[in-house]
C-alpha positions in Angstrom: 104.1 186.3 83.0 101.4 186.4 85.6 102.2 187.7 88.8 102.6 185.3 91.7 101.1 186.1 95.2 100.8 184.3 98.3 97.5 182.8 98.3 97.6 182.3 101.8 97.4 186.0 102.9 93.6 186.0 101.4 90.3 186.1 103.3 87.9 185.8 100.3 84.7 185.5 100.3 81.4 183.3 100.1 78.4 183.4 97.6 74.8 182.2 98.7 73.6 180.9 95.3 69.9 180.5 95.9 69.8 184.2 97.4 71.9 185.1 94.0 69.4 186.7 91.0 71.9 186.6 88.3 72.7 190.1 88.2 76.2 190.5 87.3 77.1 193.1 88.9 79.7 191.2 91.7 81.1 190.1 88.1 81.2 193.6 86.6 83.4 195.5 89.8 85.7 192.1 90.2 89.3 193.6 89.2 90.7 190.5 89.5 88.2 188.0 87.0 87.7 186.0 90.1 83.9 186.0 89.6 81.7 184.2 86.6 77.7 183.5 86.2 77.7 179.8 86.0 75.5 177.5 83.9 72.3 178.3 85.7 73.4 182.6 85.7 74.5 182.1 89.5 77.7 183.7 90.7 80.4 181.9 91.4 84.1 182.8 92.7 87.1 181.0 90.9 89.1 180.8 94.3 93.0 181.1 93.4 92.1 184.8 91.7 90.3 186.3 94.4 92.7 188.5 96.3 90.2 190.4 98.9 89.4 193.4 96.8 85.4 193.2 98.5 83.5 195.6 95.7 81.5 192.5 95.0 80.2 192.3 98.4 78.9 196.2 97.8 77.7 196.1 94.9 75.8 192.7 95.2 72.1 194.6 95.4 70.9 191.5 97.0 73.4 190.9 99.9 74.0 187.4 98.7 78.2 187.5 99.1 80.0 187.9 102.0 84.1 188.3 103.3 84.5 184.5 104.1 84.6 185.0 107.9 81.3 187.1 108.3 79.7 184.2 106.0 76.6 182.3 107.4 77.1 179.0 107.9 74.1 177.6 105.8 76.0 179.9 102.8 79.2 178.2 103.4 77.9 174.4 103.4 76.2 174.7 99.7 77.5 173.1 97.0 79.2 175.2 94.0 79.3 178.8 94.6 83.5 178.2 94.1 85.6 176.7 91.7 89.0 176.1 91.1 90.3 178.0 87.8 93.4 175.7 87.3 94.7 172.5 88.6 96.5 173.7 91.9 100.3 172.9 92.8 100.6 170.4 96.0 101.3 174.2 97.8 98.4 176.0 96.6 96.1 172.5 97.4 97.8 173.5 101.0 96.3 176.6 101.4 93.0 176.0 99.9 92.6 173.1 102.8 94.2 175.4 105.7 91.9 177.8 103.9 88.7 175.6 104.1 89.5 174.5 108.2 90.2 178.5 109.5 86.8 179.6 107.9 85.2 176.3 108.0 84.1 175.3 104.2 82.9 171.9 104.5 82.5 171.6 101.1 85.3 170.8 97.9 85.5 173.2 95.0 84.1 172.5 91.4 87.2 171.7 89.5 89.1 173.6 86.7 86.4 173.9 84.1 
């Protein structure tokens, strides 16, 4: 059985797409999974894994993630750099939204692919 952890305890962090050249390497150094290429090679974070390791944000070679509260705002208003990786309990959809006001994420996630 997976482990459970408090979601709530986790900054995470913030990927500017169009600055993104479909490397791999954020994706590579993840220990958690929490990062994919999506359909057009960009990297995207699956949000409920991503437990604020930060070796993506060093190895990125392009600078294009950041820790969520040292994200530009123009990064954090773009549409689908983050996705959901499962349907979230009523809880979990709690902390994602107090998550989304303290570092202010205007936008919704993709949903469980």
């Amino acid at each position: 059985m997976a482990e459970q952890r408090d979601l709530s305890q986790y900054q995470r962090v913030v990927i500017d797409q169009d600055l993104c050249i479909s490397c791999g390497a954020c994706v590579a150094v993840c220990p958690w999974q929490a990062l994919e290429l999506d359909e057009n090679a960009k990297a995207r974070l699956i949000w409920e894994k991503c437990y604020d390791d930060f070796s993506c944000v060093a190895a990125c070679p392009v600078k294009c993630i950041y820790k969520t509260s040292e994200a530009p705002e123009e990064a954090k208003k773009k549409p689908n750099w983050y996705r959901l990786g499962k349907q979230l309990t009523p809880e979990e959809q709690k902390i994602l939204n107090d998550w989304k006001a303290k570092y202010g994420i205007p936008v919704d996630p993709l949903p469980p692919s």
